[in-house]
C-alpha positions in Angstrom: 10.3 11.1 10.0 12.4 8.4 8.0 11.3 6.5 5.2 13.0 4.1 3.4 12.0 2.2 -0.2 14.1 -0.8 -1.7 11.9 -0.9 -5.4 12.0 -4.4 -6.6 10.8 -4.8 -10.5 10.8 -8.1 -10.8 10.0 -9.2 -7.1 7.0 -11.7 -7.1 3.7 -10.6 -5.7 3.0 -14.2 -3.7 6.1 -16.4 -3.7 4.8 -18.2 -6.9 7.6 -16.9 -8.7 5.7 -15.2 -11.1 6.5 -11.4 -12.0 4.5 -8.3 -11.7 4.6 -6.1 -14.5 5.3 -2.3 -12.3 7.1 -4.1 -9.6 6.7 -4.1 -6.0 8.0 -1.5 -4.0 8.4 -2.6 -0.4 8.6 0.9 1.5 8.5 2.4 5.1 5.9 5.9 5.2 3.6 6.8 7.2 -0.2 7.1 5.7 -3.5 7.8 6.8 -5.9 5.0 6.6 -10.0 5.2 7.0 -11.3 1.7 7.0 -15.6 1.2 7.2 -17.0 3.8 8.6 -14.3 4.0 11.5 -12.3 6.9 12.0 -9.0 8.2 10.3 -5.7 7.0 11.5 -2.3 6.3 10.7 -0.8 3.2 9.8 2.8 2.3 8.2 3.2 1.5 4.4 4.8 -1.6 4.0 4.6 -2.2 0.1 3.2 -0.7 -2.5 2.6 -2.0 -6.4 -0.1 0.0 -8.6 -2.7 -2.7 -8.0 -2.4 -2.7 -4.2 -0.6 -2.4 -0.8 0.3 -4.0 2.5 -0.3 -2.3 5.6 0.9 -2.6 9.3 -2.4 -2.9 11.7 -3.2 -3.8 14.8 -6.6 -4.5 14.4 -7.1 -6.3 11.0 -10.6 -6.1 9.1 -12.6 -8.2 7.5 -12.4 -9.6 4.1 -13.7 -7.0 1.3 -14.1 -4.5 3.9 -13.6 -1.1 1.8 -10.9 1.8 3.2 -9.7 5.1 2.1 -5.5 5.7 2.1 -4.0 9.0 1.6 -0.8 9.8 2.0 1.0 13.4 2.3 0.3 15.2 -1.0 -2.1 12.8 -2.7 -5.8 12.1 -3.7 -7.3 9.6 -1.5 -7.0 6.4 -2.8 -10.1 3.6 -2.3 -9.0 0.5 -2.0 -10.7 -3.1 -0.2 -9.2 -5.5 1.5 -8.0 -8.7 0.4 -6.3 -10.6 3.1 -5.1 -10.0 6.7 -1.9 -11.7 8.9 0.3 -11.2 11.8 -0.8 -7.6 12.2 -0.9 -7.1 8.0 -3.6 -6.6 5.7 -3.2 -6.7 1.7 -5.7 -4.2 0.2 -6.2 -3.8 -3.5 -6.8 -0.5 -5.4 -10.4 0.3 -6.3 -8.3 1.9 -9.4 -5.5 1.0 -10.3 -2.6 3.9 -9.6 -0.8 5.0 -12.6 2.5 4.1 -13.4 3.6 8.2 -13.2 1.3 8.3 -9.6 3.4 5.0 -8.6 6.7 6.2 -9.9 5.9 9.4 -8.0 5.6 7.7 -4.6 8.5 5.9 -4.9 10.7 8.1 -5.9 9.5 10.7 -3.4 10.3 7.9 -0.4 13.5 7.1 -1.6 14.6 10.5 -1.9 14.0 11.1 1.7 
């Protein structure tokens, strides 16, 4: 399986021009996601920043709806959901990753 990363650290989080302070990392892996009480399944990583992701769905859930992500090698991360377009939804950590656990991520998808 391909992924991809292009880490950006000083792309804006919303188009208001305004900087993040870790970055955003937009990034192609494969995760697991667990959203309500439905059942496990995967979904692609589109971007990642410690505070949050976006993820490709077909079936987009409700605002503040909570879900589980883990990917390959990781602690499950909780995380809500904050918006949901065109098959995307933005989610926000529960707790925010580290910068080492966000570094880590990256850095393992660009080396593959």
């Amino acid at each position: 399986m391909e992924h991809q990363s292009r880490y950006d650290p000083n792309a804006s989080s919303d188009g208001s021009g305004q900087r993040r302070a870790h970055g955003r990392a937009r990034v192609a892996i494969s995760c697991e996601l667990k959203i309500g009480t439905r059942a496990w399944h995967r979904a692609k990583l589109a971007d990642l920043t410690p505070s949050g992701f976006q993820v490709a769905t077909f079936d987009a859930p409700a605002r503040g709806t909570p879900l589980y992500i883990r990917f390959a090698g990781l602690q499950m991360q909780h995380a809500e959901v904050c918006w949901g377009k065109d098959g995307m939804v933005g989610c926000r950590f529960l707790s925010e990753l580290s910068s080492y656990v966000f570094e880590h991520i990256v850095g393992t998808v660009s080396a593959n």
